[in-house]
N, C-alpha and C positions, 0 to 999 in steps of 0.2 A: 250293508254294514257288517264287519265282523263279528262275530261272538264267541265264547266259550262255550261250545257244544257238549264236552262231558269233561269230568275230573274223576283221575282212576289212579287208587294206592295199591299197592302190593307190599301189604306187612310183614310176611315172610315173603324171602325170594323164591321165587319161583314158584311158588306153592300158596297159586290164587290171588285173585282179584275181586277187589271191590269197588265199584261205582258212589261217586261222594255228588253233594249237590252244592257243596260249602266248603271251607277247608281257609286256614291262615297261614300265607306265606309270611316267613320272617327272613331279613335278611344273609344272606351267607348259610339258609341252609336248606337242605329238601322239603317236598311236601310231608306235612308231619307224618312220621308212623312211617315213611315209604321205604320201604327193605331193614326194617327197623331188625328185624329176624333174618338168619341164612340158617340150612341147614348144611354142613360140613360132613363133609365123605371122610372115608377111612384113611387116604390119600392126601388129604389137605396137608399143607405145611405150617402145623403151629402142632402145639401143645397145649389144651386147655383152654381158656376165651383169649381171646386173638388182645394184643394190643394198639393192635394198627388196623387201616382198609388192607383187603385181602382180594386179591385178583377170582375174577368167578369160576375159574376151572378149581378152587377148591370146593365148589358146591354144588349139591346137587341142582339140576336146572331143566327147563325146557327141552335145551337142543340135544340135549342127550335120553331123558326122561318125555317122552312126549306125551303120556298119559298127564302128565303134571300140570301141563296145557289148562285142561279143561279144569280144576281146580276152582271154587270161588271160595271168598273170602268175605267175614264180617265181623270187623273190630270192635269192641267195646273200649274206648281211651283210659275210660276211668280206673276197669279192673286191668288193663291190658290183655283181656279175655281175647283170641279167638275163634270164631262157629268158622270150621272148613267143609265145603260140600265137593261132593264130586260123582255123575250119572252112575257109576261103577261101585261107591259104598257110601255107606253110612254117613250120615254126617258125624261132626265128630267138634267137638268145644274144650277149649285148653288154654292153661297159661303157657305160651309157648318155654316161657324162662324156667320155672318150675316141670314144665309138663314134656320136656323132651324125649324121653323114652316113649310116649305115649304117641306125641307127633310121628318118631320117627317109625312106630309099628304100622300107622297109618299112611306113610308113605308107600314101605314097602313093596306093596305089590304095583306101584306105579313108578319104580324105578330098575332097570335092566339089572337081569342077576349076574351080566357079566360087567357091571362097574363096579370099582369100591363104594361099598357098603356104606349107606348114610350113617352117621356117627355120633355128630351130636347138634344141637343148637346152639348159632354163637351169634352177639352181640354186642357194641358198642354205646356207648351212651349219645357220644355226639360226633358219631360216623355211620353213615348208611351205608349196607353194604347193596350199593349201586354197582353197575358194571364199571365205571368210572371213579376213582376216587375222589375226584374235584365233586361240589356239594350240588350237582347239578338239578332242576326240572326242567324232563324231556318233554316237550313242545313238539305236538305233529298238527298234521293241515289236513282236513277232511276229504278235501278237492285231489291234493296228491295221494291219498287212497283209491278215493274211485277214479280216478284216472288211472291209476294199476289197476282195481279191480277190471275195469271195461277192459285193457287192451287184455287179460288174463280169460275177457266172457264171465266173472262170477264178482259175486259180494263175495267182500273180504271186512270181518269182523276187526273193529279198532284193538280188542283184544288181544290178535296175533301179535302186535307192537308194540306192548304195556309202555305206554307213554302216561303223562301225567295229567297233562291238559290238550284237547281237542280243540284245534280251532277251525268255528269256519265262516267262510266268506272271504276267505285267501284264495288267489288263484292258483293253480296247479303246482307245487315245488317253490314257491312267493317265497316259502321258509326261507332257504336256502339266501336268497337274495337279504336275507334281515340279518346274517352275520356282523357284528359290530354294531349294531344299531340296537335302541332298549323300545319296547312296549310294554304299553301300560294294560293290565287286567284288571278293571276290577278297582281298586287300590294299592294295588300292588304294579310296582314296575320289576323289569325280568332285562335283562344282556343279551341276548342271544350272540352264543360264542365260538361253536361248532356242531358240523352234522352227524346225525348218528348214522354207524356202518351197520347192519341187521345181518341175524345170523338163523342159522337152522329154525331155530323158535318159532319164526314168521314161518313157516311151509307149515304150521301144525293148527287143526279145526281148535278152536277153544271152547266149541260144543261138544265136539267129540274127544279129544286129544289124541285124533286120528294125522300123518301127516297127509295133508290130499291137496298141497299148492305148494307148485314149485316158483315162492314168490323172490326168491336170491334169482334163479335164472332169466325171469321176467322182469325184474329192476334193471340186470344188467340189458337184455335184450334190450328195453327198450329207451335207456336211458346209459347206460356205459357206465351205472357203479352200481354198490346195493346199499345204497343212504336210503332212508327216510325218519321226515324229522330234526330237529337240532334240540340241541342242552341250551339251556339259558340260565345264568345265573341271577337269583332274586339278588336285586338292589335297592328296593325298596319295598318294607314291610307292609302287609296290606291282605282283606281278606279278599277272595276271588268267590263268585258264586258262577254256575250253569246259568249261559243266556248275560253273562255281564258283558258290554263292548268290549273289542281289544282295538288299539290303536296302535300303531308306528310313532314313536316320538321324534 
C-alpha cells in the first residue's frame, strides 16, 4: 500500500529545509509557509517588494550557491520566527521580514563572491515564490530515487530534490504515469499536472553542500530526460500527515 513517507517545506528559498510530520493543504494553494521567503540578488529585476511571482534567476539559490544546499530550517508559524543551521556556522534565529540585513549577512559566505550580491528579502502574501508560478505541491516517488541512486551505486538524500511530499509504494517513475489523474492523501486530494525538469541543485550533498553527484547526467543516461517528480495541484482541502495512504482516484 502507498503512503506518505515524508513532508518537506522550505520557508525561505533556497536557504533550508525542514522536515513536517503534519501540515494542511488548502485548495489552490502551496504547502503552508513553502518558499513563503526568497532572498533577491543585486541583479533581480524589481524595485522594492516584488508585486508579482518572480522567475528564480532573481534569487539567490542552490545551483549556483552550493553551500546553501546543506542549510536547515525551523519555522515558528506563530511568530514567523526562523532557527537556520548550517555544519560551517552558527546557527542563527530571525524574522526573516524584519530581519533581512541579518539573514543576508548570514548567507554571505555561502554564496559565490563573483554573483551579484544577495540584497534583500522579498515576499508575497499569497504567492510563493516556487520555481513555478502556478501554486504547485511537488510530489516525488521514493522508488524513483533509489532507482537513480542504485544505477548511480550510492544514496541519494530526498533533500537534493526539495519536494514536498514523498511517496512510497509507487513503482519506479508510477509518477509520471498519474499526469491528469487526482489522488487522494490523507484528506486532501491533489491533480497531478506535470513533471519536474531538475537542475544543478540535485548534484549538491545536502550534508555537506558539497557538489559530489552528477545526478542531471545519470537521469539523462539512464532515462533520456532529467525530470523527477510532478506538481500537483490541491483540489481538495485536507490535512496530510507522514504514513497517511495515498490512492489513485
Amino acid at each position: 500500500m502507498s503512503h506518505l513517507a515524508h513532508i518537506v517545506r522550505h520557508p525561505i528559498k533556497s536557504v533550508g529545509y525542514e522536515d513536517l510530520q503534519n501540515a494542511p493543504l488548502s485548495e489552490g494553494r502551496v504547502l503552508p509557509f513553502d518558499r513563503h521567503w526568497a532572498v533577491a540578488h543585486e541583479a533581480a529585476e524589481l524595485k522594492g517588494q516584488p508585486t508579482e511571482w518572480l522567475a528564480k534567476r532573481n534569487f539567490v539559490r542552490g545551483a549556483a550557491g552550493h553551500p546553501l544546499m546543506a542549510v536547515r530550517a525551523r519555522l515558528d508559524e506563530a511568530s514567523e520566527t526562523v532557527t537556520l543551521s548550517h555544519p560551517d556556522a552558527a546557527d542563527i534565529t530571525l524574522r526573516p521580514a524584519q530581519d533581512g540585513a541579518a539573514l543576508i549577512d548570514w548567507l554571505r559566505p555561502f554564496w559565490p563572491e563573483n554573483r551579484p550580491a544577495a540584497a534583500q528579502v522579498v515576499s508575497l502574501e499569497d504567492q510563493a515564490m516556487t520555481d513555478v508560478p502556478e501554486p504547485y505541491v511537488a510530489v516525488l516517488n521514493l522508488a524513483s530515487l533509489h532507482d537513480l541512486g542504485q544505477r548511480m551505486g550510492r544514496d541519494l538524500s530526498i533533500h537534493r530534490f526539495r519536494g514536498n511530499l514523498w511517496v512510497d509504494g509507487w513503482a519506479p517513475f508510477e509518477e509520471f504515469d498519474l499526469i491528469g489523474k487526482t489522488i487522494r492523501i490523507g484528506a486532501a486530494e491533489l491533480q497531478v499536472e506535470k513533471r519536474i525538469t531538475r537542475c544543478q541543485a540535485t548534484t549538491v550533498n545536502p550534508e555537506t553542500g558539497r557538489s559530489d553527484a552528477d545526478t542531471l547526467a545519470a537521469l539523462e543516461a539512464a532515462y533520456g530526460h532529467r525530470d523527477l517528480g510532478v506538481y500537483a495541484r490541491v483540489v481538495k482541502s485536507g490535512m496530510v500527515a507522514v504514513n497517511d495512504k495515498v490512492e489513485i482516484l
